[in-house]
C-alpha positions as CSV (number, residue, x, y, z in Angstrom):
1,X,-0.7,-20.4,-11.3
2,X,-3.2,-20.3,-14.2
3,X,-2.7,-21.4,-17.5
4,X,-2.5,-18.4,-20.1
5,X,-2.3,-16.0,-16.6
6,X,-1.3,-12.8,-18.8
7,X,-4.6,-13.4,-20.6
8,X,-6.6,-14.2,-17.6
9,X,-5.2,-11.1,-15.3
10,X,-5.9,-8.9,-18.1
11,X,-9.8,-9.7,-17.8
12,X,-9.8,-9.7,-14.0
13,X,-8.6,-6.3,-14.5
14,X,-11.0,-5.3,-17.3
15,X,-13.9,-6.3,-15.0
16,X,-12.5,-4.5,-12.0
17,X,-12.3,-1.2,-13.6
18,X,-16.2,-1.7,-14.5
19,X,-16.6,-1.0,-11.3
20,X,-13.5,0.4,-9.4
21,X,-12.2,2.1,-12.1
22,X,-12.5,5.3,-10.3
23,X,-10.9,4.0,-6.8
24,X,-7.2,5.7,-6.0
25,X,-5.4,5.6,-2.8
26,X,-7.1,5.3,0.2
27,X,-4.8,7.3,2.3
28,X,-5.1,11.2,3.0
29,X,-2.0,12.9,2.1
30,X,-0.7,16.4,0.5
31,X,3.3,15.6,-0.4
32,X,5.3,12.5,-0.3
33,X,7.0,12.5,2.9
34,X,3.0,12.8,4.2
35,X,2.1,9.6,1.8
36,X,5.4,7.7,3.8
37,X,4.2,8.7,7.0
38,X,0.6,7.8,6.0
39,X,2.0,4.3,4.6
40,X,3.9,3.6,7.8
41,X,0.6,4.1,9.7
42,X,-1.2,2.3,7.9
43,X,1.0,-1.6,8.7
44,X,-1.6,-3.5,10.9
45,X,-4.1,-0.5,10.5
46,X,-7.1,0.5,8.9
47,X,-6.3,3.3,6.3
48,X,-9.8,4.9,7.6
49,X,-8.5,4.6,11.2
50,X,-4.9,6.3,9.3
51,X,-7.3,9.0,8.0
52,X,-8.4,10.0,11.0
53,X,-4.7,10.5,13.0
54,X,-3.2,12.3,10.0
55,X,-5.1,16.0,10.4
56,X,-3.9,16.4,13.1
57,X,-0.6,15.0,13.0
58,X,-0.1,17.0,9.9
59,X,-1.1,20.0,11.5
60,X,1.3,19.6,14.6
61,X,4.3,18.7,12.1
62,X,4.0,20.5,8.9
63,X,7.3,19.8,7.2
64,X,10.2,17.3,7.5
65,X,11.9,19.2,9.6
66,X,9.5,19.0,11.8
67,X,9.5,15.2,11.8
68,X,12.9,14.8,12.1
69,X,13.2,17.5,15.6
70,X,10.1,15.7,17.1
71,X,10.2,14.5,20.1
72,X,8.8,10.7,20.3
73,X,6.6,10.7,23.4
74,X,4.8,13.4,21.8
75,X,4.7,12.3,18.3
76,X,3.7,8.6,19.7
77,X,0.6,11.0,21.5
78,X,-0.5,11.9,17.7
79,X,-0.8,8.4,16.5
80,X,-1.2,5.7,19.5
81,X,-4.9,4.7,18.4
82,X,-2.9,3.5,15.1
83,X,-1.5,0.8,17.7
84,X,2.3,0.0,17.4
85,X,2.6,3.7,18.0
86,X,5.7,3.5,19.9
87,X,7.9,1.7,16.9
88,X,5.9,3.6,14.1
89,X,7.0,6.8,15.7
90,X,10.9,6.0,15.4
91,X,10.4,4.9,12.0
92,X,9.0,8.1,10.9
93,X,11.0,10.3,13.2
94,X,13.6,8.2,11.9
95,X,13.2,7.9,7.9
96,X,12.5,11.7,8.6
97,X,16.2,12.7,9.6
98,X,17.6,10.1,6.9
99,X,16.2,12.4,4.7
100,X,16.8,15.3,6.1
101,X,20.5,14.3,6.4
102,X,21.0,12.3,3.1
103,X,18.8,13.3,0.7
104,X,19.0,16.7,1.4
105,X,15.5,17.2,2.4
106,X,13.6,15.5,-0.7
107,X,11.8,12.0,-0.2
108,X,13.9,9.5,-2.3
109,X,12.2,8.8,-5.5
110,X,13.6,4.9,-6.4
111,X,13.5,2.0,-4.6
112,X,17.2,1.2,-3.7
113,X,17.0,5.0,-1.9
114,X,13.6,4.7,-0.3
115,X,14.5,0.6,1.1
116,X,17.1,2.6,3.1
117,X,14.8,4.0,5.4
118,X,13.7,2.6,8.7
119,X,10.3,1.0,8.6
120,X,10.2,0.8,4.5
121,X,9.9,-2.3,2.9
122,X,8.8,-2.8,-0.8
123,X,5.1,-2.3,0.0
124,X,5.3,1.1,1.6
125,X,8.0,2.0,-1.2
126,X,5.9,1.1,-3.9
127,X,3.4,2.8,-2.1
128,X,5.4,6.1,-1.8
129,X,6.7,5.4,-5.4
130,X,3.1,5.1,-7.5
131,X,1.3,7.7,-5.2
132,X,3.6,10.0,-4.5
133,X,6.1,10.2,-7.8
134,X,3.5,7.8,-10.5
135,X,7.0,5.7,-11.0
136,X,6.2,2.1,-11.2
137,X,8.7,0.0,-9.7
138,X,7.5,-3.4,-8.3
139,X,3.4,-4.3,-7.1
140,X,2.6,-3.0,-3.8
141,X,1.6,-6.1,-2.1
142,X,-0.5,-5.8,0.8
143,X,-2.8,-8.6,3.0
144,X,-5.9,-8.2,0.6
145,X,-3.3,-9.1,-2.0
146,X,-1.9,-12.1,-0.3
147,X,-5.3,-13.1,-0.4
148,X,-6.9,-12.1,-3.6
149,X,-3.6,-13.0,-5.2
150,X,-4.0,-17.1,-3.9
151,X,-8.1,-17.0,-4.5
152,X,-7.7,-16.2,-7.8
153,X,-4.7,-18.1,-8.3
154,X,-2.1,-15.7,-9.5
155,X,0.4,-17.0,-7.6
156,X,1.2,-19.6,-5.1
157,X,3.2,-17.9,-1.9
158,X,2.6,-16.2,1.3
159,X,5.8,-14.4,1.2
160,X,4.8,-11.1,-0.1
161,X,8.0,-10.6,-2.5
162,X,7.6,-13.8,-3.9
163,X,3.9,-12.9,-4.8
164,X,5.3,-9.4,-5.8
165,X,7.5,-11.5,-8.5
166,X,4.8,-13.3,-9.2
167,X,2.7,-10.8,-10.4
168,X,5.3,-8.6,-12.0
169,X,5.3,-11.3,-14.2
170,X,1.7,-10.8,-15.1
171,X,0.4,-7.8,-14.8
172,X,0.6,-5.8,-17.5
173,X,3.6,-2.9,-16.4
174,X,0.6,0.4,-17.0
175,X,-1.5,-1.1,-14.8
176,X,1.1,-1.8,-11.7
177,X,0.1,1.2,-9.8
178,X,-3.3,0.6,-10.1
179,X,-3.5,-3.5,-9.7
180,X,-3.5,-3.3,-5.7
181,X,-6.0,-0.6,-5.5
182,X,-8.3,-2.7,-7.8
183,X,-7.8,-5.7,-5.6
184,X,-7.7,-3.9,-2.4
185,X,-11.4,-2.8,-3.0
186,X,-12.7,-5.6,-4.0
187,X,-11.4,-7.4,-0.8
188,X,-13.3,-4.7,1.1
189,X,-16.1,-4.4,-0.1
190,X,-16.8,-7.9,-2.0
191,X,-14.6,-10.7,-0.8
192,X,-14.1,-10.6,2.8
193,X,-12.2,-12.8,4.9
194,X,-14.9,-14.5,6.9
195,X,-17.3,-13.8,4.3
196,X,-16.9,-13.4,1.3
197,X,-19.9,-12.8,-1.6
198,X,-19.1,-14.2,-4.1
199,X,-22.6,-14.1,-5.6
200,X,-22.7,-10.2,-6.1
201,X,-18.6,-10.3,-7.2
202,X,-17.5,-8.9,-10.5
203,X,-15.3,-12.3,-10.9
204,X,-18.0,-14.7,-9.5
205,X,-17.3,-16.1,-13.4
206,X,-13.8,-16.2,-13.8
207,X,-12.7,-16.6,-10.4
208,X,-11.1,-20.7,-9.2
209,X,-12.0,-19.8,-5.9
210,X,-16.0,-18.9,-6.4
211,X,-18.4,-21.0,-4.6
């Protein structure tokens, strides 16, 4: 990690909001059970791809009642082009009667509640948490944040809780919501995998990584 890191975060930040300072969650969604659903989705899937199952799944299963009384072979009909479709939909049919049953209907709104569920780890809960309640918790940490996270060298891991950790340290707590949606974008649209541009990137200055 970077000498002086809390300094140096801070600026990739300032000079991400130059240009992404607008840029929210990707994901469609109109209530927080929607956003979990969404977020579930979403594991080894494009949120535009997520975007364009939810209408229609949210029109077939308007509440969490609905979830949790759905039968899987037709729910997995609403989302198979989402791939994984068959575990995805026991995870939401699943975290769906947890709540139903536990929480009394309500989407849990802390971590320790929301890690209970099937198919939530600390990415889709922080997820859930900054979207759906604004309650910073931890840094959701997704594959453009692996990567970003070790380009810029803000951390040193794979393991996405260790990188989590890492950048709890770091980044500054206001901005912990925000941070993966800043980072998320710019590994969209600016430093791709296979090729990244560094020459047109907002960090081409600051970054270890530029070539």
């Amino acid at each position: 990690m970077k000498k002086d890191n809390k300094a140096y975060v801070e600026k990739i930040i300032k000079l991400l909001n130059k240009d992404y300072g607008g840029i929210d969650i990707a994901l469609n969604f109109s209530n927080p059970f929607q956003l979990l659903a969404a977020t579930i989705l979403s594991a080894q899937c494009t949120d535009e791809r997520v975007n364009k199952v939810t209408p229609e799944l949210f029109k077939r299963y308007k509440s969490i009642d609905d979830f949790a009384k759905a039968v899987p072979s037709e729910l997995e009909n609403y989302i198979r082009s989402a791939g994984f479709f068959r575990n995805k939909a026991k995870n939401i049919i699943g975290s769906a009667k947890m709540i139903v049953d536990k929480y009394g209907g309500k989407v849990p709104d802390n971590m320790k509640d929301l890690l209970e569920l099937p198919g939530v780890a600390r990415k889709t809960a922080n997820i859930v948490l900054g979207s759906g309640f604004k309650k910073s918790e931890g840094i959701a940490v997704d594959t453009h944040v692996i990567r970003l996270a070790n380009l810029l060298k803000l951390t040193k891991y794979e393991d996405p809780v260790k990188i989590e950790r890492d950048l709890m340290k770091i980044v500054p707590h206001e901005t912990w919501i925000k941070f993966p949606f800043l980072i998320q974008t710019l590994g969209r649209r600016v430093c791709k995998a296979r090729r990244p541009a560094c020459d047109i990137c907002p960090l081409k200055n600051i970054c270890p990584s530029a070539e």
